[in-house]
N, C-alpha and C positions, 0 to 999 in steps of 0.2 A: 752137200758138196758145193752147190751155187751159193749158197747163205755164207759158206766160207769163204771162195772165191768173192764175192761181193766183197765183204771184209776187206781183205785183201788188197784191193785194187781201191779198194774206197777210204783205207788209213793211210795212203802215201802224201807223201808232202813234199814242197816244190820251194825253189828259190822265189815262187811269186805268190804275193799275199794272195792276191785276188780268185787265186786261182785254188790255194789253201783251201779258203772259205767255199767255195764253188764246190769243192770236194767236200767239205763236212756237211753243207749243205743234201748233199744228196744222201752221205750216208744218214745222216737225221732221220732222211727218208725212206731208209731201208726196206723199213716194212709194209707199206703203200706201194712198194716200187714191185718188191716182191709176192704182193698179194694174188697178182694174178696166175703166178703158179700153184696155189691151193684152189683161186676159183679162178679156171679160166673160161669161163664166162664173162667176164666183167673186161665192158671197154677198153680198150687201150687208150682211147682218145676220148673229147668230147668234140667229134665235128658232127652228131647227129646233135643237139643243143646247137651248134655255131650255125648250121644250115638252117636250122627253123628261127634263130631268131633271124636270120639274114633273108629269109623269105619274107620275113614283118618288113624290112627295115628297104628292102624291095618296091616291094608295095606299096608302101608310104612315097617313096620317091617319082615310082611311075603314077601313080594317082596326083599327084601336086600337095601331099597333104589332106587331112581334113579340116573343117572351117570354124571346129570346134576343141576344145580339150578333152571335152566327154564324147566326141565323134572318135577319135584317136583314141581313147581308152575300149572305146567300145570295137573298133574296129580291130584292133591288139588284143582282144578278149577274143572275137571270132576266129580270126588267124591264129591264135596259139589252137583252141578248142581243135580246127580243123587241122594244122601240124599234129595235134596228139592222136585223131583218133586215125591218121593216115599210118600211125608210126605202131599203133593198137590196129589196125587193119580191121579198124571198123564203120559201122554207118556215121555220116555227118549227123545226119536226119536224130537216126536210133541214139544216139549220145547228148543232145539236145533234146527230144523229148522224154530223155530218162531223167536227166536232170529237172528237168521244168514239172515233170508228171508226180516229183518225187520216189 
C-alpha cells in the first residue's frame, strides 16, 4: 500500500524543471527510502557519525591544535577509538588492550 502510494505521489510532474528532477530524484531512491519499513532498526539519520566526528573536530579547536601532523593523526585515532567504544558501551581500557594484546 505505502510502496504504491510512494509511486504515486513520487511520478507526478510540475511546470518546474527543478523540481521535476527533485522528484525523480527521490523516486530513484525509493528503495533506500523505504528500507526502513522491512528493518526498522536501521537509523533514520546519521547524527550519531555527525556528533562523533564533531566531538574530533571540538577538540582540536579547544586544544589549539596539535604541533605535529602525526600528533593530530594520532589524537583522531584516540578520539574516534574512545567515540566507538562509548557508542559499543564499552571499556576504553578493555578495547585498547584487546587490540594491543592481540
Amino acid at each position: 500500500m505505502l510502496s504504491k502510494r510512494f509511486d504515486e505521489l513520487f511520478s507526478a510532474t510540475t511546470d518546474y524543471q527543478e523540481l521535476n528532477e527533485h522528484i525523480a530524484k527521490t523516486l530513484a531512491k525509493k528503495t533506500e527510502l523505504l528500507q526502513v519499513l522491512e528493518l526498522p532498526r536501521l537509523p533514520l539519520h546519521n547524527n550519531a557519525a555527525e556528533l562523533g566526528a564533531r566531538v574530533q573536530a571540538r577538540a582540536r579547536d579547544v586544544s589549539f591544535q596539535t604541533r605535529s601532523e602525526k600528533g593530530t593523526k594520532i589524537n583522531d585515532t584516540f578520539m574516534t577509538i574512545n567515540q566507538t567504544v562509548k557508542k559499543l558501551a564499552a571499556s576504553f581500557y578493555d578495547y585498547v588492550y584487546d587490540r594491543v594484546s592481540g
